[in-house]
C-alpha positions in Angstrom: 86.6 101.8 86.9 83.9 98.7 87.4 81.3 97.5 85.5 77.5 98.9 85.0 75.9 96.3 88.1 76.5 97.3 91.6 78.0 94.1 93.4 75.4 91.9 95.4 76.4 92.1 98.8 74.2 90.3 101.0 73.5 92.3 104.2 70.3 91.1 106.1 70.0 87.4 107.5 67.2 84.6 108.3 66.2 83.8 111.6 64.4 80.5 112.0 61.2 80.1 114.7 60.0 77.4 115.4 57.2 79.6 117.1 55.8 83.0 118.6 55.5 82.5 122.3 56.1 85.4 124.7 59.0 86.3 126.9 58.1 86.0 130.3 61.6 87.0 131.6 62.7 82.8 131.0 66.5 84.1 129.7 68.1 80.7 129.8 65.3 79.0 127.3 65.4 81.6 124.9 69.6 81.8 124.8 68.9 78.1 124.2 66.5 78.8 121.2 69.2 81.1 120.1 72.1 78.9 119.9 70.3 76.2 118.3 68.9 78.7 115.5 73.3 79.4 115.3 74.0 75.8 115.4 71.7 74.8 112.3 71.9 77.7 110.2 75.6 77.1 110.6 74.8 73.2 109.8 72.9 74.3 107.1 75.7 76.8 105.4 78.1 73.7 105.7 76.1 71.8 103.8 75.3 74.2 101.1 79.6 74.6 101.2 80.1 71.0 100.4 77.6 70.8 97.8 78.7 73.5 95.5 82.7 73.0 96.3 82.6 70.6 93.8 81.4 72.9 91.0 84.2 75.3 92.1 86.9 73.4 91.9 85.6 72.5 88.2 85.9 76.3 87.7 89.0 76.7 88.9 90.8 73.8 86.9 89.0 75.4 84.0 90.3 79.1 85.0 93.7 77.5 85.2 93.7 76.1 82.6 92.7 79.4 80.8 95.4 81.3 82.4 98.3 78.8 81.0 97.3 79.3 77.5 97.0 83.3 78.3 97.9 85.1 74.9 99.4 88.8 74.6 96.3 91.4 74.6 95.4 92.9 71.3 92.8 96.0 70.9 89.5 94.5 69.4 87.9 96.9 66.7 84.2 98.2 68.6 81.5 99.6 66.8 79.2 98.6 70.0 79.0 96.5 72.8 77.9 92.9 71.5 78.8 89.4 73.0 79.0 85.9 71.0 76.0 83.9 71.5 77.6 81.9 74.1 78.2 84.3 76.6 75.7 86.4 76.0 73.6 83.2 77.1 75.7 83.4 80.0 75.5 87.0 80.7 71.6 86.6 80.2 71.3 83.8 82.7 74.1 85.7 85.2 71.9 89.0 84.7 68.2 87.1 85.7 70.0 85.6 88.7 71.9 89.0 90.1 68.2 90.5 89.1 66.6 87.9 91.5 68.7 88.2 93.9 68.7 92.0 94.2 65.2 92.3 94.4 65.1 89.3 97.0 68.2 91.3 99.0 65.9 94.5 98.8 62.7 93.1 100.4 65.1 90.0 102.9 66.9 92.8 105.3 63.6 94.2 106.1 61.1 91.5 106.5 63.9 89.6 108.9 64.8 92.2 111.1 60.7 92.3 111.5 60.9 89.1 112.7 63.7 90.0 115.0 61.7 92.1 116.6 58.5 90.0 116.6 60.8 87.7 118.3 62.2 89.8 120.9 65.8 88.7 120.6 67.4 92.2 120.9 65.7 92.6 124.7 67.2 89.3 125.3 70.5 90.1 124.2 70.7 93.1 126.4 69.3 91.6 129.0 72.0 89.4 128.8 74.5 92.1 128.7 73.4 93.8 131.5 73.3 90.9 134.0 77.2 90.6 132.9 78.5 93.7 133.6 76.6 97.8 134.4 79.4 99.5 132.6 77.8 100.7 129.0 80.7 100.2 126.9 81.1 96.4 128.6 77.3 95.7 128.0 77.9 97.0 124.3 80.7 94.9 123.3 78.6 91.9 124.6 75.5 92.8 122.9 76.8 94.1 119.7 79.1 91.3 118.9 76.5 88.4 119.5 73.6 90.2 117.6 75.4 91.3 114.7 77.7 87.2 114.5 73.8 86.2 115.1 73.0 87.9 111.5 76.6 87.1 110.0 75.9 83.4 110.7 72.5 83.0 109.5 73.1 85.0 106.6 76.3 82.8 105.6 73.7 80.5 102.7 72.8 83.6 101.1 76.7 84.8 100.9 78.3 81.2 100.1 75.2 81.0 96.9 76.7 84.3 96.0 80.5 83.2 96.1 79.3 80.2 93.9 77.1 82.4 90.8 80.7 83.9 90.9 83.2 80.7 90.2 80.1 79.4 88.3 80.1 81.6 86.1 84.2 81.8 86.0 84.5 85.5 87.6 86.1 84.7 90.9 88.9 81.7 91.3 88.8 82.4 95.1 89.1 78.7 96.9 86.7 78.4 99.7 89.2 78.4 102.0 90.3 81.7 101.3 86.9 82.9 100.6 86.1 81.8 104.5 88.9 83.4 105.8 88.3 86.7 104.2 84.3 86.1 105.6 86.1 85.6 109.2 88.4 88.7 109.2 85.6 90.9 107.1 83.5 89.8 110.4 86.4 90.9 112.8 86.9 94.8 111.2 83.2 95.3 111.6 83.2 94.2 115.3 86.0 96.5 115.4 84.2 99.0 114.0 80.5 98.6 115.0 81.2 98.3 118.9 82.6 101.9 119.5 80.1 103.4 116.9 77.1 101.4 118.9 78.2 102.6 122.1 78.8 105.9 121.1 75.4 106.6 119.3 73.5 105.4 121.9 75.6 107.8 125.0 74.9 110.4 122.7 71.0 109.5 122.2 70.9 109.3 126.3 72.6 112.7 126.7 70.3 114.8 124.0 67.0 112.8 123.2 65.8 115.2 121.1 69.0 116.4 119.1 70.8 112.9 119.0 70.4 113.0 114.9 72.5 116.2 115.2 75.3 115.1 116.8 75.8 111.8 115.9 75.6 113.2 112.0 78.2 115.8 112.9 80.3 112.7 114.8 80.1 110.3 111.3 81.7 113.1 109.4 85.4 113.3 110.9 84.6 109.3 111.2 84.0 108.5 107.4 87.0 110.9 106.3 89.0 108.7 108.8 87.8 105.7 107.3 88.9 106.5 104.2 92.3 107.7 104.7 93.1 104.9 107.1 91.6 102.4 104.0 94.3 102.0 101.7 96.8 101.5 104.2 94.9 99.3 107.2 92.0 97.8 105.9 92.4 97.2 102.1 95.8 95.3 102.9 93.8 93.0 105.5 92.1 91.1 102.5 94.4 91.9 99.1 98.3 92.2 98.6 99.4 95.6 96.6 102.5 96.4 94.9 104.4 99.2 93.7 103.0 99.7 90.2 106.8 100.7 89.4 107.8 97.5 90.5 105.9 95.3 88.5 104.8 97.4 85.6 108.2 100.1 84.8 107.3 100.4 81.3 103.5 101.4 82.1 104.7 104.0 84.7 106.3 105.9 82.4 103.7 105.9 79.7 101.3 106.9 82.9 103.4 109.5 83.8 103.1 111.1 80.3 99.4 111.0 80.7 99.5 113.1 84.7 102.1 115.5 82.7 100.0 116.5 80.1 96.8 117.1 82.8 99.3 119.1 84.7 99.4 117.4 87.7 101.8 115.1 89.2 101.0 111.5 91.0 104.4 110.3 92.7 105.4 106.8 91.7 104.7 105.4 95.2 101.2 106.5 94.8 100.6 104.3 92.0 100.1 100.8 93.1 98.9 97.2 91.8 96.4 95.4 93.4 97.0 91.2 93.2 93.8 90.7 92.0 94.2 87.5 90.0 94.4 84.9 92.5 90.7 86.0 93.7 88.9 87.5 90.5 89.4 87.2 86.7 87.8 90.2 86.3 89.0 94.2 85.6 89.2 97.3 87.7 90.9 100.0 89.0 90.1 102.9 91.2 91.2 105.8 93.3 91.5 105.6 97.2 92.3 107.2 99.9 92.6 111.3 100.8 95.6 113.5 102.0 98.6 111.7 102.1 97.5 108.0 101.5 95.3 109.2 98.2 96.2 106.9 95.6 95.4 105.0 92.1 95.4 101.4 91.9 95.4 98.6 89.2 94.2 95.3 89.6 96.8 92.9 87.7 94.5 91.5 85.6 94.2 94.7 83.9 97.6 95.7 83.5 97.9 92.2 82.4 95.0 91.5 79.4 94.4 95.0 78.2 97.1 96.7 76.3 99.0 99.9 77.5 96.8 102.1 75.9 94.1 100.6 76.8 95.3 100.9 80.0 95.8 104.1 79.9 92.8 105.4 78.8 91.9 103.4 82.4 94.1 105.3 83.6 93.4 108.2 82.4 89.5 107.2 83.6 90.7 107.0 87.2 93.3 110.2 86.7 89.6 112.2 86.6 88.1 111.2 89.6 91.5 112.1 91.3 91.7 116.1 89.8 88.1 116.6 89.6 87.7 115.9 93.3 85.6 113.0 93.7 86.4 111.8 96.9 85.6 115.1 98.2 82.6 115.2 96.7 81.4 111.9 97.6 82.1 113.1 101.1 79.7 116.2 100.3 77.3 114.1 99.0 77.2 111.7 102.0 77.4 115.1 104.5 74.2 116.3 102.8 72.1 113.0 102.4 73.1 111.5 106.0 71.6 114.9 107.4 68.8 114.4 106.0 68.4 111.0 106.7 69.2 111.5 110.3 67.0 113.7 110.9 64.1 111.8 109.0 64.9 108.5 110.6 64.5 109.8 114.3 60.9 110.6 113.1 60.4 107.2 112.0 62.0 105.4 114.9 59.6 107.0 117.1 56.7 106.5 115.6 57.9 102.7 115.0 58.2 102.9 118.5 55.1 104.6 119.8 53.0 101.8 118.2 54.9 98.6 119.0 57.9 99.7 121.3 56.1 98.2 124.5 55.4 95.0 122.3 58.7 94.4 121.3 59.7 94.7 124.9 61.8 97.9 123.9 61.7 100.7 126.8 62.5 103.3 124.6 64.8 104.7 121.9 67.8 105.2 124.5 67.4 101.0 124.8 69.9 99.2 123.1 67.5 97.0 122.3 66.1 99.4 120.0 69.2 98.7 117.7 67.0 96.8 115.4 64.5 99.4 115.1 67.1 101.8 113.9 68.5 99.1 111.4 65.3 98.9 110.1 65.0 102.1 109.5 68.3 102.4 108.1 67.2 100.0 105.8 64.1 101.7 104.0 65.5 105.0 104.2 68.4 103.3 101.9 65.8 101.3 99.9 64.0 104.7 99.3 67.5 106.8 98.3 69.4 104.6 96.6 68.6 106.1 92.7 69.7 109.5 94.3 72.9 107.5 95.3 73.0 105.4 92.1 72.5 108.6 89.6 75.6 110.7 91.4 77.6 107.6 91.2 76.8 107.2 87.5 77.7 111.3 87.2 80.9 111.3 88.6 81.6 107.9 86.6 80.8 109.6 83.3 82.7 112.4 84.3 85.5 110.3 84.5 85.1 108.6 81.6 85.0 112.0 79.4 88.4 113.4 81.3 90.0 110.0 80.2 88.8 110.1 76.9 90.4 114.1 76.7 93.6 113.0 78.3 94.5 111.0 76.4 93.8 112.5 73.0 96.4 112.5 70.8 98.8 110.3 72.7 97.9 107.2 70.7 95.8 106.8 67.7 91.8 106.4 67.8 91.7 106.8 71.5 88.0 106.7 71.4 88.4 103.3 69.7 90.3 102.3 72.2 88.3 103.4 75.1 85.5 101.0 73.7 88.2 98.2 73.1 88.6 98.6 76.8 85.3 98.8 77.7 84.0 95.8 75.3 87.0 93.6 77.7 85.5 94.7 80.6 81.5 93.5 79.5 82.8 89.7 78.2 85.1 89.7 81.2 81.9 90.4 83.7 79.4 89.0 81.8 77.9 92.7 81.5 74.2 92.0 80.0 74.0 94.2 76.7 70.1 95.7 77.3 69.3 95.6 81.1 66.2 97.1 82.1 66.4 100.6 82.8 64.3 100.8 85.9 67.2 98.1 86.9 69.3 100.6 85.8 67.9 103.6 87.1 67.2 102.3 90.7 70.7 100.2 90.9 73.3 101.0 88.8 76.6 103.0 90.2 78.0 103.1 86.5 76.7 104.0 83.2 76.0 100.5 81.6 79.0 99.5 79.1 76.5 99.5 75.7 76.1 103.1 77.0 80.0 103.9 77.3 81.1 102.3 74.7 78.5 104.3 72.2 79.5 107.5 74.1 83.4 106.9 73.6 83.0 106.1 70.0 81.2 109.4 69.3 82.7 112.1 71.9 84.8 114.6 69.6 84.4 118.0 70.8 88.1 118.6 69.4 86.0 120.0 65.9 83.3 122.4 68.3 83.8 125.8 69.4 83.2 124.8 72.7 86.1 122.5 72.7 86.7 120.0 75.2 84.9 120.0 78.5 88.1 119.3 81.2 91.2 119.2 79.4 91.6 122.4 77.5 
């Protein structure tokens, strides 16, 4: 279900010169500058660690605290989305700081990976890899692990400042130590991942130089529907626990399964699961995973726990939509069609990126692994430049789902519109949502419609009285 604000992952790094000097083929003093960069950006991430541990572990007693006087949820009369003065201060001060650090994140990836390859790091990394070993897939799982631990590393300030903002601010009780070791396997899955898929696009750019865009678009496809049916049962269960819902929730099964029988469809009970969310976050959601046979719906506890069944099942009801009205599926169209596009587009730019300065990054040509950071770069704007498109079919597929819950759910409980905006006002104090973000913010950034905007929508959606009648559930 989420929030309005896309979360702030941090996915470019820093790399620290101390100078621009060329490489005259001296591979041992420039493996040295490497390593010392590792060693004090890794010194430097410690320190930042310790400093703000402190403030955590204030949070946490406090969230603790919170929990232990936890009181039976209660529906809250809406007539729009409005905060007390005291958080909305907070969600004010949280919204300026995720606004900053977007708007750093946006223009960070780009300018650092030009001063990766200013540096010439990549031709030293794969210099590296091919004095160890002339098998390709050897020389790739050399190369890719140390470049991409080289930008994990470097980049850890940036992520540990945005685990703090979170316990600051009282939306994550995640320990550091749990927090790290979640950073540590997150790095080990896309080693996992990244090493095959290096390898392969680069055999594939070798073997077809001109048509490589082609066929490694037409290889991501079976890929990405792999990745998400293997999610929910390999991957998701790497960093959270999940439950039966039946288990833990009986009661709330059986209302949900009223709610599937009335959309005619039916969701088997071991499809339905909850997520142990609490131990992490203090915050709500619930979502739809998976495809085939491991497609499923699941609940984080914390919203099972402090919104009230019908409130929970409007959620329900919210994530019940993008499960009949295809979603998944159509994400997957939406990706097949963009990713074409963006394929083909990004072989133009990578090069004319490397007709101007290939030979002065030391990069022999686009089949050069080398040239990895040329392609991430492009990867980069290409995103920067499509990521409304992306953000506005999120937000259309999010208030299509909000419109089948609100229908499904009519006329199982009273005022269900009432209490979709009950639900929705929880979820902006829980998250801190900011009541009037900028709309270019919103526009450019948002995957959901912002909550003032759902909550005014739910309160005033009654096409029971039109003649066209509802718009899913007839």
């Amino acid at each position: 279900m989420g929030s309005g604000r896309r979360s702030f992952r941090t996915t470019a790094f820093l790399l620290n010169s101390g100078g621009s000097e060329r490489y005259h083929g001296r591979r041992e003093s420039w493996l040295k500058a490497i390593a010392s960069r590792l060693v004090l950006s890794a010194f430097v991430a410690l320190l930042f660690s310790l400093a703000v541990t402190k403030a955590a572990a204030v949070t946490q007693a406090q969230s603790t605290a919170q929990s232990q006087t936890h009181q039976p949820p209660r529906e809250l009369k809406v007539t729009e989305y409005s905060l007390p003065p005291d958080k909305l201060a907070k969600a004010e001060a949280l919204y300026k700081t995720r606004t900053v650090l977007y708007l750093v994140e946006m223009v960070f990836g780009i300018v650092v990976l030009c001063v990766l390859l200013k540096l010439r790091v990549a031709p030293v990394l794969r210099d590296l890899a091919e004095h160890a070993s002339r098998n390709r897939f050897l020389q790739a799982l050399i190369f890719v692990p140390l470049l991409t631990l080289l930008i994990a590393v470097v980049s850890l300030p940036i992520e540990i400042y945005g685990h703090h903002i979170s316990l600051a601010y009282g939306l994550s009780v995640q320990g550091w130590g749990s927090w790290a070791a979640d950073w540590c396997k997150a790095q080990g899955v896309s080693l996992i991942l990244l090493v095959p898929t290096v390898f392969a696009l680069f055999w594939i750019i070798r073997q077809s130089p001109r048509r490589w865009w082609l066929y490694f678009w037409l290889l991501t496809l079976p890929f990405a529907v792999l990745l998400i049916f293997v999610a929910p049962v390999i991957l998701d269960p790497i960093f959270n626990t999940f439950t039966p819902l039946e288990k833990t929730q009986p009661l709330l099964v059986s209302e949900i399964e009223k709610v599937a029988q009335r959309g005619g469809i039916s969701i088997p009970r071991d499809r339905m699961f909850e997520m142990k969310a609490r131990e992490k976050v203090t915050t709500y959601n619930a979502y739809v995973t998976g495809i085939g046979a491991t497609k499923r719906v699941v609940v984080w506890d914390n919203t099972s726990r402090d919104l009230t069944i019908p409130e929970t099942l409007f959620v329900f009801g919210h994530e019940m939509g993008h499960y009949v009205l295809n979603h998944i599926y159509k994400g997957l169209a939406f990706f097949a069609a963009t990713s074409l596009f963006g394929f083909w587009l990004g072989r133009h730019v990578v090069l004319a990126l490397l007709a101007r300065w290939g030979e002065q990054w030391h990069i022999r040509g686009i089949n050069d692994v080398a040239a990895l950071p040329v392609l991430m770069l492009t990867l980069s704007l290409l995103t920067l430049a499509g990521e409304p498109i992306g953000s506005a079919f999120s937000r259309h597929l999010e208030h299509q789902a909000d419109i089948y819950g609100l229908e499904i759910t009519h006329g199982l409980f009273p005022n269900n519109g009432e209490v979709a905006a009950s639900s929705f006002q929880k979820l902006g104090e829980k998250s801190y949502d900011y009541p009037t973000p900028n709309r270019v913010l919103v526009f450019w950034s948002y995957s959901h419609p912002t909550i003032t905007d759902r909550i005014r929508f739910s309160l005033h959606y009654d096409p029971w009285d039109t003649l066209a009648g509802p718009k899913y559930v007839k």
